[in-house]
C-alpha positions as CSV (number, residue, x, y, z in Angstrom):
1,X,11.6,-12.2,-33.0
2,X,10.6,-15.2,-30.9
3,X,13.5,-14.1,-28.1
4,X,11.3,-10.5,-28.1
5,X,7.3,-12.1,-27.7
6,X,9.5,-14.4,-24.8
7,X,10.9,-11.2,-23.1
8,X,7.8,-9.3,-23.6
9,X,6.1,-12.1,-21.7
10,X,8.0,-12.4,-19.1
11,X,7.8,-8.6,-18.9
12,X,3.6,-8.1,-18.7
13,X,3.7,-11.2,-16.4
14,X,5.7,-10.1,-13.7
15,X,3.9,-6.5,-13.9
16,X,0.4,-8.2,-13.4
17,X,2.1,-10.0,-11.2
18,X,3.1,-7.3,-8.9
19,X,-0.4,-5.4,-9.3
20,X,-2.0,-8.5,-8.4
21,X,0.5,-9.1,-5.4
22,X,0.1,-5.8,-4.6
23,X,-4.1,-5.0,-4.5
24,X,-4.6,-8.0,-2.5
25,X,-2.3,-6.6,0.3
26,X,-3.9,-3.5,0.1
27,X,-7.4,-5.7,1.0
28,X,-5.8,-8.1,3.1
29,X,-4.7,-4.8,5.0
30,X,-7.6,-2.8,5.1
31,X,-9.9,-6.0,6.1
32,X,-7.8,-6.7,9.0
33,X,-7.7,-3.5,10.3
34,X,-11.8,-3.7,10.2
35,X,-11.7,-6.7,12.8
36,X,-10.6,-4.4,15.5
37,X,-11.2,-0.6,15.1
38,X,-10.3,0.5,18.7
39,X,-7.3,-1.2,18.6
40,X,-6.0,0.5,15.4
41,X,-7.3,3.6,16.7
42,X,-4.9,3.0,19.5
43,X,-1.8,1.9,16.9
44,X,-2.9,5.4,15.3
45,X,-2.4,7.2,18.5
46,X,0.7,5.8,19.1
47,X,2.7,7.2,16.2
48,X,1.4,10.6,18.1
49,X,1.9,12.5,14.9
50,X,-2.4,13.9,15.0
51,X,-4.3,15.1,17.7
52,X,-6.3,11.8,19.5
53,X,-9.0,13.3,18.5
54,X,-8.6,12.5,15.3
55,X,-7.2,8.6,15.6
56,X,-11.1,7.4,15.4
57,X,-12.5,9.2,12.3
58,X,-8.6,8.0,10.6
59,X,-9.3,4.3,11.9
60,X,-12.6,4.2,10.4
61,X,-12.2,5.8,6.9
62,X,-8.2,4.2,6.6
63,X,-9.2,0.5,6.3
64,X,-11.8,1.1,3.4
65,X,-9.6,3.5,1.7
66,X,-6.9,0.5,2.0
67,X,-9.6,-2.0,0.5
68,X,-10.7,0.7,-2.5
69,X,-7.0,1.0,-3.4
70,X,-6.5,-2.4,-3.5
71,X,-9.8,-3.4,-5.8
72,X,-9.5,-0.6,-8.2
73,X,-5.4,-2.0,-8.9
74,X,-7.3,-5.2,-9.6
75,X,-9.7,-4.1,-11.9
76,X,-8.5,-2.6,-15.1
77,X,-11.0,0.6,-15.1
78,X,-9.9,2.0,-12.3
79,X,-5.9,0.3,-12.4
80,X,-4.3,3.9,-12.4
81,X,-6.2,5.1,-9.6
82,X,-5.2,3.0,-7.3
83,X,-2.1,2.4,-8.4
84,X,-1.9,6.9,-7.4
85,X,-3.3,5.7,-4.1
86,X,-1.3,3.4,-3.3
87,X,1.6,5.3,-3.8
88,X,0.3,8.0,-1.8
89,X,-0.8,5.6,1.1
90,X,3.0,3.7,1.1
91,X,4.5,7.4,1.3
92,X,2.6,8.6,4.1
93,X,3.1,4.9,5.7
94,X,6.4,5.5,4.9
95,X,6.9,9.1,6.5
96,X,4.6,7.9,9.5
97,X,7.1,5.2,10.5
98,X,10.6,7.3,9.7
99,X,9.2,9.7,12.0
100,X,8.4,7.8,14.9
101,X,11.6,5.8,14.4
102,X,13.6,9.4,14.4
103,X,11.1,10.4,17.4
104,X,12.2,7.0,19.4
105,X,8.4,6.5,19.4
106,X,8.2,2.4,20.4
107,X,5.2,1.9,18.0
108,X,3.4,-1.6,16.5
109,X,3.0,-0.9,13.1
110,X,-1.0,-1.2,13.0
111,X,-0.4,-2.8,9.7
112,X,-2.7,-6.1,9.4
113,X,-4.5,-5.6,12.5
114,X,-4.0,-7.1,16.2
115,X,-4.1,-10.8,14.3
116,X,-1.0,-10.2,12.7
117,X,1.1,-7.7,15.1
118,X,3.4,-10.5,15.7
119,X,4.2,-11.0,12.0
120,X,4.8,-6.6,11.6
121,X,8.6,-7.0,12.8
122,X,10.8,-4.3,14.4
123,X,9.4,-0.6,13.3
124,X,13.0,-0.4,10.8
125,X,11.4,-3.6,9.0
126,X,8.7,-2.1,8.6
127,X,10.3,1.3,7.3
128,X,12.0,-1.6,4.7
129,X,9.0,-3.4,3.5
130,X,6.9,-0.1,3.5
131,X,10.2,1.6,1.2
132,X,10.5,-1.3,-0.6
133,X,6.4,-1.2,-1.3
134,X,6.9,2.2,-2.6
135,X,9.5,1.8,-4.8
136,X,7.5,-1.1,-6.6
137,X,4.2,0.8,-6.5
138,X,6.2,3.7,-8.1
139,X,7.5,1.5,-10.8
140,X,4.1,0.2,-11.3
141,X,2.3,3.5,-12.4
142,X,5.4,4.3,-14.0
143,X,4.4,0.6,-16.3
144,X,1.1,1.7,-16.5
145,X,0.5,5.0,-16.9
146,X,3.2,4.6,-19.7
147,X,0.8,1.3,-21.0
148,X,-2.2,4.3,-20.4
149,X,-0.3,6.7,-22.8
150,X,0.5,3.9,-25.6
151,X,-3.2,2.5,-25.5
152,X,-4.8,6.5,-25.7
153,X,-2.4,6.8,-28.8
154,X,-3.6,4.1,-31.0
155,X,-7.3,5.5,-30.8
């Protein structure tokens, strides 16, 4: 019985772990790109995926989405939804990048802002670290929206 509370532990640590890890890059993120505006309106525009015209009114509502998704994964009330969003932002990061890397479009990420362009890597890092962001935001509203289910069921 003891080996099971241990595991089950170790289990709900790592998870709030990861949600914690997770909403606080989501913030870190969206601040940063809130520093400069025209310059990740230009990091938009170089992924040449949208018509320019629409790079400013994507730059301006992007970052505070970012921030959104990232508080509401740190507060339990709104955990799920942002745990959706995030999943839905890291996909469309995700198809954003792959298609500028099949494209040969030379891009800077537009990640964490003109402060930390130099950190971003090569555009197939970033296609990692966005996959590999995925994948663990997947697995997180896998956790909890099977946590969700359980709690619902002992009303």
């Amino acid at each position: 019985m003891n080996a099971f509370l241990n595991k089950f532990s170790w289990h709900k640590g790592v998870q709030m772990t990861c949600m914690i890890a997770l909403g606080l890059l989501f913030i870190f993120a969206g601040l940063s790109k809130l520093q400069d505006l025209s310059e990740f309106t230009k990091d938009i525009n170089d992924y040449r995926m949208l018509p320019q015209d629409w790079a400013p009114y994507l730059a301006a509502w992007l970052p505070w989405l970012e921030t959104f998704t990232g508080a509401a994964i740190l507060f339990r009330p709104f955990r799920l939804t942002g745990i959706w969003l995030s999943c839905l932002l890291l996909a469309m990061f995700t198809f954003a990048v792959a298609t500028a890397l099949v494209r040969g479009v030379d891009i800077s990420c537009g990640c964490f802002g003109k402060a930390f362009e130099a950190y971003a890597g090569s555009a197939s890092i970033v296609l990692l670290r966005d996959i590999c962001l995925l994948v663990a935001s997947f697995g997180l509203l896998r956790l909890i929206w099977k946590n969700e289910l359980a709690d619902s069921s002992l009303e």
